[in-house]
PATITI-962390 format. One record per residue (C-alpha): residue in three letters; x negated, z negated, y negated. Coordinates in nm, 2 decimals. Layout:
<vogus>
ALA|X|Z|Y .
...
</vogus>
This chain:
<vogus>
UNK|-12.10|-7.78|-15.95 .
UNK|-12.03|-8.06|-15.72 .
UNK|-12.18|-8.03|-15.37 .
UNK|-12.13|-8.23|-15.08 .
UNK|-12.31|-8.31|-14.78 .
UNK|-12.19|-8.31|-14.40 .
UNK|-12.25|-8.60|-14.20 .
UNK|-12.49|-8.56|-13.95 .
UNK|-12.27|-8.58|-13.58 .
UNK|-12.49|-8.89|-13.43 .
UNK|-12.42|-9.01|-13.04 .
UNK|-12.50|-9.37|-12.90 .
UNK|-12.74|-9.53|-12.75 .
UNK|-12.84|-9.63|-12.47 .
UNK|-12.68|-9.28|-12.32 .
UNK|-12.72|-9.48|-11.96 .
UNK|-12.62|-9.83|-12.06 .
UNK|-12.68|-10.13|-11.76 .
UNK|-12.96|-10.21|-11.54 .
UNK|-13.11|-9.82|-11.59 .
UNK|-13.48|-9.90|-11.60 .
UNK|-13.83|-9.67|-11.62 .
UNK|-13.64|-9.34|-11.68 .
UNK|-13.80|-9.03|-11.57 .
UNK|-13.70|-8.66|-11.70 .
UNK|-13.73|-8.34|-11.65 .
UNK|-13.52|-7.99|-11.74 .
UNK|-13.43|-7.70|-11.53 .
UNK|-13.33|-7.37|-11.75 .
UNK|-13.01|-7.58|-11.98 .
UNK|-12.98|-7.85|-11.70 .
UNK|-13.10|-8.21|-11.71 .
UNK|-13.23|-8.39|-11.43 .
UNK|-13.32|-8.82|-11.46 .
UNK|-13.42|-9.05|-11.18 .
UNK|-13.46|-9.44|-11.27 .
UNK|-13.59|-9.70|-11.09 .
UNK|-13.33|-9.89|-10.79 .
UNK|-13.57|-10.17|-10.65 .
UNK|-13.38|-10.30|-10.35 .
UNK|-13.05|-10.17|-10.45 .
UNK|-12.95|-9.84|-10.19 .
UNK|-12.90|-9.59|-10.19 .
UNK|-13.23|-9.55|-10.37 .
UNK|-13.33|-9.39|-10.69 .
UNK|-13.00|-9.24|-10.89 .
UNK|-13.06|-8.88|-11.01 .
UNK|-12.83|-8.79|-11.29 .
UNK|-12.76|-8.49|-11.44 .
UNK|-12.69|-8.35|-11.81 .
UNK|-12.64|-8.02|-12.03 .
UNK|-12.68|-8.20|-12.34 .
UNK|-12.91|-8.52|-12.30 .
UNK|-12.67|-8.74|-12.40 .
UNK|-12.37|-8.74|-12.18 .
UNK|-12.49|-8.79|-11.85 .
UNK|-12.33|-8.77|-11.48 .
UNK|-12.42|-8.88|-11.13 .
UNK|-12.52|-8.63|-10.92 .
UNK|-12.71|-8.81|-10.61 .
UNK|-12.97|-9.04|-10.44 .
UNK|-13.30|-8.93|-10.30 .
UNK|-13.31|-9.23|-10.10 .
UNK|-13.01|-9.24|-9.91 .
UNK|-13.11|-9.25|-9.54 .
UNK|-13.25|-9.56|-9.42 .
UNK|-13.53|-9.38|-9.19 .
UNK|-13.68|-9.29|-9.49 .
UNK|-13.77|-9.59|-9.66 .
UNK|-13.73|-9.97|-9.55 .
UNK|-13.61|-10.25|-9.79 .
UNK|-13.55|-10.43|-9.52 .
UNK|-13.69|-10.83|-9.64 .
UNK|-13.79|-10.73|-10.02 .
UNK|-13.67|-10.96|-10.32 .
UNK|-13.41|-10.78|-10.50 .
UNK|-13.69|-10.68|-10.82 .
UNK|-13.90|-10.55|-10.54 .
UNK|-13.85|-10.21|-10.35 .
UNK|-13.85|-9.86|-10.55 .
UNK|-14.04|-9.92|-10.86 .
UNK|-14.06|-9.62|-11.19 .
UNK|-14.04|-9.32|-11.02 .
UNK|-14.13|-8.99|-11.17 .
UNK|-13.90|-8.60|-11.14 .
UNK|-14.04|-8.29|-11.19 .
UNK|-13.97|-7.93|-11.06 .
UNK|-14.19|-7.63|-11.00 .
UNK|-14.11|-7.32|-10.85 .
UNK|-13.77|-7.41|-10.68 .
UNK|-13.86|-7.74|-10.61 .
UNK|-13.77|-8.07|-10.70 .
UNK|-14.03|-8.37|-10.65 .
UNK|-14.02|-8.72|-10.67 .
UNK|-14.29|-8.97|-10.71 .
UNK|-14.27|-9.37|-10.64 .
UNK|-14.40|-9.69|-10.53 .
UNK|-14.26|-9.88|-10.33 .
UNK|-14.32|-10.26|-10.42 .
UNK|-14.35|-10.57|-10.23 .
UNK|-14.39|-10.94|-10.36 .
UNK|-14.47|-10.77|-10.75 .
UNK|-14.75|-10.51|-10.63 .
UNK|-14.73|-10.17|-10.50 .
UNK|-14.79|-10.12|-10.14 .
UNK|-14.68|-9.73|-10.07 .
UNK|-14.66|-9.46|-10.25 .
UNK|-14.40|-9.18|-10.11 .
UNK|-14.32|-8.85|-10.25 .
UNK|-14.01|-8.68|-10.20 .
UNK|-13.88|-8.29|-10.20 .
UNK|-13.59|-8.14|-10.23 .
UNK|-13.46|-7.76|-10.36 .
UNK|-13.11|-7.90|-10.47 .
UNK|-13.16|-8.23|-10.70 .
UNK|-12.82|-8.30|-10.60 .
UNK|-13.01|-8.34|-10.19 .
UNK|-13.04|-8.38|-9.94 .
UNK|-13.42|-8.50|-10.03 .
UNK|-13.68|-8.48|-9.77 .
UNK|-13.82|-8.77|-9.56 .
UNK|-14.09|-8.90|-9.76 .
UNK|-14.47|-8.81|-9.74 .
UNK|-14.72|-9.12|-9.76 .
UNK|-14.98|-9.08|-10.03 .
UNK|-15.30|-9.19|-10.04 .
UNK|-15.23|-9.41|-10.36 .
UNK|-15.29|-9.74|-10.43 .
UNK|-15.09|-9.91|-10.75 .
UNK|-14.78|-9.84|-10.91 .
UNK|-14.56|-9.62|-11.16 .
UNK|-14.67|-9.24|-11.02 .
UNK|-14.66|-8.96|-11.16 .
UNK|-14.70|-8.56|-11.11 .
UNK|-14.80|-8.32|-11.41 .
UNK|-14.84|-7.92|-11.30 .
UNK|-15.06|-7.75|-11.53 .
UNK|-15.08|-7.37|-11.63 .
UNK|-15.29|-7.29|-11.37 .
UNK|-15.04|-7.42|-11.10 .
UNK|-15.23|-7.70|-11.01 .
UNK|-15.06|-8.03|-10.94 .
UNK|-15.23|-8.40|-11.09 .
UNK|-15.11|-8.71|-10.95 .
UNK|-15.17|-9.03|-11.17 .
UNK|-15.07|-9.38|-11.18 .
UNK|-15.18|-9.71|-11.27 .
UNK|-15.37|-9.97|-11.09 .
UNK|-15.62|-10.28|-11.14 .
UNK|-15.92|-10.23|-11.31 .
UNK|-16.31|-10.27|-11.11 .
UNK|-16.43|-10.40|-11.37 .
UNK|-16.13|-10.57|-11.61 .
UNK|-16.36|-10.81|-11.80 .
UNK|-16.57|-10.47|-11.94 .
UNK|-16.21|-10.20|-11.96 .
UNK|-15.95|-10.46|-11.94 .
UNK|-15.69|-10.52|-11.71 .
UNK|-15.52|-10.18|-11.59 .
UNK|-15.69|-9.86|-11.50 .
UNK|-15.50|-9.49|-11.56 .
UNK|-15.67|-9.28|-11.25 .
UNK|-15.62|-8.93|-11.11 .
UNK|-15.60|-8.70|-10.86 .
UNK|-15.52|-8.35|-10.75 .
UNK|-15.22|-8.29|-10.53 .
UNK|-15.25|-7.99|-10.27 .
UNK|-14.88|-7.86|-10.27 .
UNK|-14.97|-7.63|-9.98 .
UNK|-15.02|-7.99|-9.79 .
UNK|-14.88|-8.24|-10.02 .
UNK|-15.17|-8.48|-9.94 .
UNK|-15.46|-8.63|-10.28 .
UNK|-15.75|-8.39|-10.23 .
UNK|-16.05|-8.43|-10.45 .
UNK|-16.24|-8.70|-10.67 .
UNK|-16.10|-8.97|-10.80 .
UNK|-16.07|-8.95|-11.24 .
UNK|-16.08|-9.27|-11.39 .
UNK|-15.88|-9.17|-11.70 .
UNK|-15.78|-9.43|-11.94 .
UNK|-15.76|-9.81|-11.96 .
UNK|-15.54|-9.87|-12.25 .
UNK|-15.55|-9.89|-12.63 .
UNK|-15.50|-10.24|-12.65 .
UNK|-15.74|-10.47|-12.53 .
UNK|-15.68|-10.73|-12.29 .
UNK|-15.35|-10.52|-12.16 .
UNK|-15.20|-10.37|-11.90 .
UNK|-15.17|-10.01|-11.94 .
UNK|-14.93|-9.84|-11.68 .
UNK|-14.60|-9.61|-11.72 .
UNK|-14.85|-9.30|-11.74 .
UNK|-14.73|-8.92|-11.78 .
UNK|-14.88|-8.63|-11.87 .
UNK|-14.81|-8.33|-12.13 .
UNK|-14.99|-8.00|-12.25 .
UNK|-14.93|-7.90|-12.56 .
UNK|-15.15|-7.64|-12.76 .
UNK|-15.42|-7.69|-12.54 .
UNK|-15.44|-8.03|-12.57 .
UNK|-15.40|-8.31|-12.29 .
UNK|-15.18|-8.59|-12.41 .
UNK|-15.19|-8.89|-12.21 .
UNK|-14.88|-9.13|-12.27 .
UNK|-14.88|-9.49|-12.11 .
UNK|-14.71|-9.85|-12.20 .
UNK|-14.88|-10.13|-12.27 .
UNK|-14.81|-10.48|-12.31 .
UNK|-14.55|-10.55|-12.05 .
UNK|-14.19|-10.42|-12.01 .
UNK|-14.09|-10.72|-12.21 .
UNK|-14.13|-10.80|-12.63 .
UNK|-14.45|-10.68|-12.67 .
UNK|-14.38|-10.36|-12.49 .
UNK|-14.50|-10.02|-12.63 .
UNK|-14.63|-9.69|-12.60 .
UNK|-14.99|-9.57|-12.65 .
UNK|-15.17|-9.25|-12.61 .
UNK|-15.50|-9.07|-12.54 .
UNK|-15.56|-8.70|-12.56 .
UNK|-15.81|-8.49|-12.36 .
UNK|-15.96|-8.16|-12.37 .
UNK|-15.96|-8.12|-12.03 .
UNK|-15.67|-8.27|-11.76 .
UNK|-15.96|-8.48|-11.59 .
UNK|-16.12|-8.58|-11.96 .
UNK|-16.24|-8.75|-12.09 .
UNK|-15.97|-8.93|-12.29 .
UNK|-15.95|-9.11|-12.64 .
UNK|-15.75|-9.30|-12.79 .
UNK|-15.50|-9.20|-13.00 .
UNK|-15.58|-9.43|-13.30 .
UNK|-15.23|-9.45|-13.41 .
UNK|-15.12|-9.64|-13.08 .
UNK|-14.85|-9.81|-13.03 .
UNK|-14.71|-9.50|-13.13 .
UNK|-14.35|-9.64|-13.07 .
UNK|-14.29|-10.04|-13.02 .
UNK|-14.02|-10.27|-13.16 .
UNK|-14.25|-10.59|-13.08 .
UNK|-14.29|-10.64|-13.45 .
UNK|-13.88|-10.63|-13.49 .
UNK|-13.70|-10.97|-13.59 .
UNK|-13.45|-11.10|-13.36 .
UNK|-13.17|-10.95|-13.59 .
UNK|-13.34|-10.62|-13.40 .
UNK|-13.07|-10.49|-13.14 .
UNK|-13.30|-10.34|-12.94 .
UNK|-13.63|-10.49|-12.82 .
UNK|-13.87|-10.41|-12.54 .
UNK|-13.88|-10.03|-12.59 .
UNK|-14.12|-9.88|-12.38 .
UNK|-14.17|-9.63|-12.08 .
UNK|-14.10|-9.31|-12.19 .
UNK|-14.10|-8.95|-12.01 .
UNK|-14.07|-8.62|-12.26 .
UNK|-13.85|-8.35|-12.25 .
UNK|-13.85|-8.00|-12.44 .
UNK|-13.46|-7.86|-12.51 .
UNK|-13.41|-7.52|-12.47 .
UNK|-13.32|-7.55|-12.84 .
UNK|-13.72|-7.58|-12.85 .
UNK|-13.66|-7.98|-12.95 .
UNK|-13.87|-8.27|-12.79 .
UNK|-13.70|-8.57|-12.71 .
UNK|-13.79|-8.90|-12.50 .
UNK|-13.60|-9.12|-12.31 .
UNK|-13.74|-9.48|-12.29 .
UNK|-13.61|-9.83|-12.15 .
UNK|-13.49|-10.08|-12.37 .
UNK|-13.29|-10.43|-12.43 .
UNK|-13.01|-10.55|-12.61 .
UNK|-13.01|-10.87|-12.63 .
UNK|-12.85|-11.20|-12.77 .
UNK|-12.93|-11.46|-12.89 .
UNK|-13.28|-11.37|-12.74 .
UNK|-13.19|-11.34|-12.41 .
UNK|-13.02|-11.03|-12.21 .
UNK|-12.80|-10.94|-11.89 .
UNK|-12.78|-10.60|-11.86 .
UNK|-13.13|-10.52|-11.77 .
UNK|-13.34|-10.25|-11.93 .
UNK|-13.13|-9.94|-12.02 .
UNK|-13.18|-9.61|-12.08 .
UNK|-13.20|-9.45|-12.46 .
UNK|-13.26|-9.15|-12.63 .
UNK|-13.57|-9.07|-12.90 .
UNK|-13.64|-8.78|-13.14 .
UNK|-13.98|-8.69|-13.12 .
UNK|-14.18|-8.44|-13.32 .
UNK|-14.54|-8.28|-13.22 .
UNK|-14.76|-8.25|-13.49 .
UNK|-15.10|-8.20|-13.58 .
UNK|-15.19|-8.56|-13.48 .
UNK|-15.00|-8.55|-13.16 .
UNK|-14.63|-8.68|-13.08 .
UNK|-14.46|-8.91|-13.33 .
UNK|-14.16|-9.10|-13.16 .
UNK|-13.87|-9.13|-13.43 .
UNK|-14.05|-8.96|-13.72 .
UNK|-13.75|-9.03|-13.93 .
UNK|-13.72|-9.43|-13.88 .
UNK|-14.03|-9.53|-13.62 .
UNK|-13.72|-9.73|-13.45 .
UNK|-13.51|-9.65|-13.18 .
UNK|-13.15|-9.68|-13.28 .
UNK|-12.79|-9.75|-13.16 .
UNK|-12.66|-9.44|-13.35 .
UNK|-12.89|-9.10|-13.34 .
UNK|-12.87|-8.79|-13.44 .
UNK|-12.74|-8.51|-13.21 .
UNK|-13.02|-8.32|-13.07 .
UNK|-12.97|-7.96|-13.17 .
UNK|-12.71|-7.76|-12.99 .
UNK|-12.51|-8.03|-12.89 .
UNK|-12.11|-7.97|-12.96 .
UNK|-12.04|-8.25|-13.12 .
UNK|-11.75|-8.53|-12.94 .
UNK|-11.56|-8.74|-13.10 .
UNK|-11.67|-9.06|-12.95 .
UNK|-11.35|-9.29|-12.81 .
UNK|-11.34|-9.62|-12.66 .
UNK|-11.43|-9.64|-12.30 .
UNK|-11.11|-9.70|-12.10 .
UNK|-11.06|-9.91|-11.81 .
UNK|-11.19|-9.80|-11.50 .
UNK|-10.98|-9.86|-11.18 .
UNK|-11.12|-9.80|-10.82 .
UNK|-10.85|-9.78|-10.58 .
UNK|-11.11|-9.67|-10.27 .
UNK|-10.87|-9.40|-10.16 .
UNK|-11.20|-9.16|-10.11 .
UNK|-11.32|-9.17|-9.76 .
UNK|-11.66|-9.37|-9.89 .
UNK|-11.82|-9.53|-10.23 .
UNK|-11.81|-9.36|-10.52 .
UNK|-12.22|-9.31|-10.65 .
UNK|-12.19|-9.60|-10.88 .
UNK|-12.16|-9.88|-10.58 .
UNK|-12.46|-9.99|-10.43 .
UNK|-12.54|-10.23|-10.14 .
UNK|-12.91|-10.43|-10.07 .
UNK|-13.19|-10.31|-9.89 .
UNK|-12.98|-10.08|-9.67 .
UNK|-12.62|-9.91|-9.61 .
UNK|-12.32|-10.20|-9.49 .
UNK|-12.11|-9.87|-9.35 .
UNK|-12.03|-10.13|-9.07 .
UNK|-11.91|-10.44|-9.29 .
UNK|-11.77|-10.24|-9.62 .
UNK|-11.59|-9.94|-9.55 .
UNK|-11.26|-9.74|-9.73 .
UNK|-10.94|-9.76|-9.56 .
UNK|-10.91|-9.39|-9.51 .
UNK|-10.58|-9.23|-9.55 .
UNK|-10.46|-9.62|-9.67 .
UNK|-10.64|-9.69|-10.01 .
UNK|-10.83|-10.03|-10.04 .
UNK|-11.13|-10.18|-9.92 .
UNK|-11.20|-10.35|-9.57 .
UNK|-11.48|-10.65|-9.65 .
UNK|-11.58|-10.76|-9.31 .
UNK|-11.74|-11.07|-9.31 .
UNK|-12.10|-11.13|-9.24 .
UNK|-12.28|-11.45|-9.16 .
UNK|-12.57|-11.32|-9.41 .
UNK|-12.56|-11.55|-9.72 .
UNK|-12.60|-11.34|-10.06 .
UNK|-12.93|-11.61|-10.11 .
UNK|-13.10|-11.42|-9.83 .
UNK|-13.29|-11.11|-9.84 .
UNK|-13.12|-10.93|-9.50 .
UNK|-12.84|-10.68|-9.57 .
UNK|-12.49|-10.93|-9.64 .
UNK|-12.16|-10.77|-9.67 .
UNK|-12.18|-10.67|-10.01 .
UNK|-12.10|-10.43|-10.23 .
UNK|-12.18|-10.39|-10.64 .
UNK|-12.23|-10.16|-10.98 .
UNK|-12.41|-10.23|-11.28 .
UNK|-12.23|-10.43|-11.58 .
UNK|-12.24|-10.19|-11.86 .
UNK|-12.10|-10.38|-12.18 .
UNK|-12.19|-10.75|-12.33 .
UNK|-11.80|-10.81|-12.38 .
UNK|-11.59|-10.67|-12.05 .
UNK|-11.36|-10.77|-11.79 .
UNK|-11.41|-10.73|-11.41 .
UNK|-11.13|-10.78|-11.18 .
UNK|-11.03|-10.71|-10.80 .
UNK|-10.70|-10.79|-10.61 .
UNK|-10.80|-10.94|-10.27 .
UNK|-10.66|-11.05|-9.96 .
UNK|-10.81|-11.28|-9.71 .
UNK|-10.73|-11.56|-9.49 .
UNK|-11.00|-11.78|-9.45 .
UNK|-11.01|-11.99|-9.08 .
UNK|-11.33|-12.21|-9.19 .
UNK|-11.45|-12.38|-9.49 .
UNK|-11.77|-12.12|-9.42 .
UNK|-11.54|-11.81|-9.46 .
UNK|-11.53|-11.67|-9.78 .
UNK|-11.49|-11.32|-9.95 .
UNK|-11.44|-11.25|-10.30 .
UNK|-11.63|-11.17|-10.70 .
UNK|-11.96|-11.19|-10.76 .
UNK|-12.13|-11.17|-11.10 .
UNK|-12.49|-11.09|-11.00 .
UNK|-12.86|-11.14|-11.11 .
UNK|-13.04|-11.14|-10.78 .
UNK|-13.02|-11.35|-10.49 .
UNK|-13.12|-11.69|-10.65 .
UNK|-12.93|-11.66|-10.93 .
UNK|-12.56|-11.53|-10.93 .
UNK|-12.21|-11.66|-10.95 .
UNK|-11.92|-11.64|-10.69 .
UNK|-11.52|-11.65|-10.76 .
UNK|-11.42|-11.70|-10.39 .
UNK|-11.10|-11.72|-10.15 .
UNK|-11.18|-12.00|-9.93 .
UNK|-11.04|-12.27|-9.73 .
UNK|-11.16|-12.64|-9.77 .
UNK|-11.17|-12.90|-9.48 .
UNK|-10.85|-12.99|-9.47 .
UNK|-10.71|-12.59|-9.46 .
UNK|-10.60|-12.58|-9.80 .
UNK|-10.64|-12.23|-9.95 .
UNK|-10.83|-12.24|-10.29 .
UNK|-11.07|-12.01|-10.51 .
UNK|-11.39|-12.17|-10.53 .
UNK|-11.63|-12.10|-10.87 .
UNK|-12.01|-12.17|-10.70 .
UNK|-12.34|-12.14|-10.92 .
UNK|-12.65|-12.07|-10.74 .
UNK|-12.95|-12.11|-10.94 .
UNK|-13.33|-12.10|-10.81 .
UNK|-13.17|-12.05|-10.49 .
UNK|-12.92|-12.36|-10.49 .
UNK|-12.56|-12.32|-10.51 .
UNK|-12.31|-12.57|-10.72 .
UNK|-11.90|-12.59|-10.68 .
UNK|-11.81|-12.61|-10.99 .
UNK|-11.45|-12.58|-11.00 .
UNK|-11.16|-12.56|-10.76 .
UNK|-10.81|-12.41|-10.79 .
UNK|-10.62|-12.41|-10.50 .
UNK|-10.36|-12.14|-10.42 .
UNK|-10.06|-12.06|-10.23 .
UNK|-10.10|-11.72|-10.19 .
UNK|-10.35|-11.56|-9.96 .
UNK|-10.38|-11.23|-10.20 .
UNK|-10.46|-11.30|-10.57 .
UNK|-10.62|-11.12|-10.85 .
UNK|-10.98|-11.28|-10.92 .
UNK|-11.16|-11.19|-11.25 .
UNK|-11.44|-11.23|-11.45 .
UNK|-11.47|-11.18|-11.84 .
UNK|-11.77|-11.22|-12.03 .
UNK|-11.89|-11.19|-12.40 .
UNK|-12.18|-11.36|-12.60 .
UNK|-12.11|-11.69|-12.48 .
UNK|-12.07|-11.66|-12.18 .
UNK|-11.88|-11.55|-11.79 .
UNK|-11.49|-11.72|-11.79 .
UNK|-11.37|-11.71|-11.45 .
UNK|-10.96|-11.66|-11.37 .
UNK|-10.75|-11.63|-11.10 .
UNK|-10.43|-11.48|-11.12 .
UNK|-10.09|-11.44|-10.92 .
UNK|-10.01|-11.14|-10.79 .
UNK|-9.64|-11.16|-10.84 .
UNK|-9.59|-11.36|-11.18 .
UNK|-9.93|-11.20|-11.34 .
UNK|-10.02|-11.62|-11.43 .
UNK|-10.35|-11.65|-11.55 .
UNK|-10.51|-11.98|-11.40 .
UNK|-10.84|-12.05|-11.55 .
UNK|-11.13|-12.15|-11.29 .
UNK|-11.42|-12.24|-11.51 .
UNK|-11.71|-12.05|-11.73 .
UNK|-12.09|-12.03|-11.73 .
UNK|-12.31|-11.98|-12.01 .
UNK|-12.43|-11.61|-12.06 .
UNK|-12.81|-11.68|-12.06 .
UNK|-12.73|-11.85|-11.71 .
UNK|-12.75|-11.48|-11.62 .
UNK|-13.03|-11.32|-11.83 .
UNK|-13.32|-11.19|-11.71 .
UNK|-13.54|-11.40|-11.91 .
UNK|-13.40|-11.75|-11.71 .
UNK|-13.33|-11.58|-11.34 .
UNK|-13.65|-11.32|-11.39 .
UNK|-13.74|-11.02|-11.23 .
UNK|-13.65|-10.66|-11.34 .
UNK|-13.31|-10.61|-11.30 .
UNK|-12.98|-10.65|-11.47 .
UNK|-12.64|-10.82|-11.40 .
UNK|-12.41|-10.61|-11.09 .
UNK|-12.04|-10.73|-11.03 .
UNK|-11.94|-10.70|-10.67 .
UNK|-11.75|-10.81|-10.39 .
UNK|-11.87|-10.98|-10.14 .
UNK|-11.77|-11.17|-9.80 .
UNK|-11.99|-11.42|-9.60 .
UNK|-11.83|-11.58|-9.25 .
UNK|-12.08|-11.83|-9.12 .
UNK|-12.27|-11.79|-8.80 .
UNK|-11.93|-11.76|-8.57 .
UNK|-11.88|-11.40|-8.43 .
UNK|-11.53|-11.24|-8.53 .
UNK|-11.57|-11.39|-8.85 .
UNK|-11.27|-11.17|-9.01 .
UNK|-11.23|-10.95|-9.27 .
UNK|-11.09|-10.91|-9.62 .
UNK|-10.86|-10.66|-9.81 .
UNK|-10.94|-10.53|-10.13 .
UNK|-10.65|-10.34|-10.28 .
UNK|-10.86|-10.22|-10.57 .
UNK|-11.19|-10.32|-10.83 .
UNK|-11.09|-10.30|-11.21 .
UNK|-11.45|-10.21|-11.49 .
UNK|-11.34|-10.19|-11.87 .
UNK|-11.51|-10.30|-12.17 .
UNK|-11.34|-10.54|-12.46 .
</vogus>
């Protein structure tokens, strides 16, 4: 008799693809709830929402009044750094440092009943470091741990693991300190830390090694939730530091656990993709199998890799996967949809919906995208190497130091403009400007009759080619291109990944005027 076997239905990762980093997870009956790190982007600190793991939706922001938290003056890779959700008895918390110049210097926690919000102003903990989190045991008391330096790093290395209790009654640290854990591998920094339970066991989960190619995770297990811990001698327990560069994923790292009501575990962790050896999109968010065992958890028992395609976890229909269409923002809503972000605070005043009219209104600001104030700007995450970006703008520059238009960006010392300007002599052009380590280079001109035009951006492996293109006839002028690693995270630094946005700067005269933006055009290629 001939028997034949069913293919297993697989989805594919990352299930968040673009700048999606340090995700954090927890589940509410058969609902989903993930937060990941926003920096200085705000709103702050995306919640997202998902029945099935794998298909995931925006739902909110905690951060989305600026009384509660100030970006005001941070680099864009500073600000909200690896926040941790959880939920106990109706309510929703969130824990995170806020970062400035590359070290934590607050540490806020956040409430809410409805993940969706509105989320409470935060409450100030006494924490020092970075990467927080919250673990509620059986007994309904709440730990609070994170990372931070070391006393003594020359004896326990670098990174210290320490704890807390949190009193929920007053949401304020009460108790000793518990030095925890520093690390599995000597001579690292151990952060990322989370907490689990499982037969009676404490397991201890951190990353080590940086959130770059030697990033990984280790473990120590406890008896008790204050220890002490031991190290799990199998650490890195998951890592793809030892991968080739034919690897298509690399820097895998920072992972939160889930259990599915289907009584699965599975982790979500950041990782790369990257060319050539070098990547734009940031660190995104994908999806592990992970199985508890006597030993403790083993991360992708099947392969020890995290992989594009993986299997369904169980109970998830099946969806036939289809290639992502275009997606075409007319701004007929009366504000941003959730997937537009401004810096270090809301631009209500300078990039606003045309209610009742469609479009956007772009009113010029004389704060430069190379500064670290609030400019008139507007952006979303690129999600795929290979795409196409495109918005239909009108503006009538008056000065050579009016602009308004594209903007493939990294952070504010390295990004790219596509711009309707004027030069000296009045003559309308789109300008192509370069600004690396802070200084910008024209490098390509094309002037234009028209004071509307279609400006676009397409990028694959090699490279960002730049167009213009005539509203009427549809002509397709070519401005100039830029070399993709121009862009990567590796040359610019920092933690984020490429946004594409619109933007308008006006110099320092008042009434500096004010763009049209008839729609913004996302699709993959």
């Amino acid at each position: 008799m001939t028997t034949f076997s069913h293919p297993v239905p697989t989805f594919s990762n990352p299930v968040l693809p673009g700048s999606r980093p340090d995700p954090s997870i927890c589940r509410v009956g058969e609902d989903f709830y993930l937060v990941t790190s926003s920096f200085a982007y705000y709103p702050g600190l995306p919640v997202c929402h998902s029945r099935d793991l794998v298909h995931w939706a925006p739902l909110g922001h905690v951060v989305d009044r600026p009384s509660q938290v100030s970006l005001a003056g941070l680099d864009v890779s500073d600000g909200l750094w690896a926040a941790t959700i959880r939920h106990h008895e109706g309510t929703f918390y969130v824990v995170v440092a806020l970062a400035r110049g590359r070290q934590g210097s607050s540490t806020y926690l956040f409430t809410a009943s409805d993940p969706a919000g509105p989320w409470s102003d935060p409450v100030v903990l006494e924490a020092e470091g970075i990467d927080p989190s919250l673990f509620f045991d059986d007994d309904g008391r709440c730990w609070f741990t994170a990372c931070r330096d070391a006393a003594e790093p020359e004896v326990t290395g670098p990174g210290e693991l320490w704890m807390r209790e949190l009193d929920l009654a007053t949401l304020e640290l009460t108790g000793p300190t518990h030095a925890l854990w520093y690390g599995a591998m000597r001579g690292a920094w151990v952060e990322a830390p989370h907490l689990y339970k499982r037969d009676g066991v404490y397991w201890l989960i951190g990353a080590e090694g940086g959130t770059e190619h030697h990033h990984a995770v280790t473990a120590a297990r406890a008896d008790a939730v204050t220890g002490p811990y031991s190290t799990d001698p199998r650490s890195p327990l998951l890592t793809h530091r030892h991968r080739g560069a034919a690897e298509p994923i690399h820097n895998v790292g920072h992972v939160d656990l889930v259990d599915t009501p289907a009584g699965e575990t599975w982790a979500v962790a950041l990782g790369t993709r990257p060319v050539d050896g070098t990547h734009t999109l940031g660190r995104e968010v994908f999806l592990v199998p992970v199985e508890w065992t006597a030993r403790g958890p083993v991360f992708a028992p099947d392969t020890g890799r995290v992989l594009l395609s993986e299997r369904l976890p169980a109970g998830t229909v099946a969806v036939p996967e289809v290639a992502e269409g275009p997606v075409r923002d007319d701004f007929t809503g009366p504000s941003l949809g959730p997937e537009w972000s401004s810096l270090r605070g809301p631009v209500d005043h300078l990039v606003s919906p045309l209610a009742g009219q469609g479009g956007l209104a772009l009113r010029l600001s004389p704060e430069p995208l190379t500064s670290t104030g609030t400019q008139a700007f507007v952006a979303r995450p690129q999600r795929h190497v290979r795409m196409r970006a495109a918005a239909r703008i009108r503006f009538d520059a008056a000065a050579p130091t009016q602009e308004a238009g594209l903007v493939v960006f990294q952070n504010h010392r390295q990004h790219a403009t596509l711009a309707l300007t004027i030069d000296t002599a009045g003559t309308r052009q789109v300008v192509l400007t370069a600004v690396e380590a802070g200084t910008a280079t024209c490098l390509a001109s094309v002037p234009v009759t028209d004071s509307e035009v279609v400006l676009a951006v397409e990028s694959d492996e090699s490279g960002y080619t730049f167009h213009v293109e005539n509203v009427e006839s549809v002509e397709n002028s070519p401005v100039g291109s830029i070399e993709r690693p121009f862009f990567s995270t590796e040359r610019a630094g920092g933690f984020v990944g490429v946004h594409l946005g619109l933007y308008g700067v006006g110099g320092a005269e008042p009434g500096a005027g004010e763009a049209r933006v008839r729609w913004f055009e996302y699709a993959s290629r």
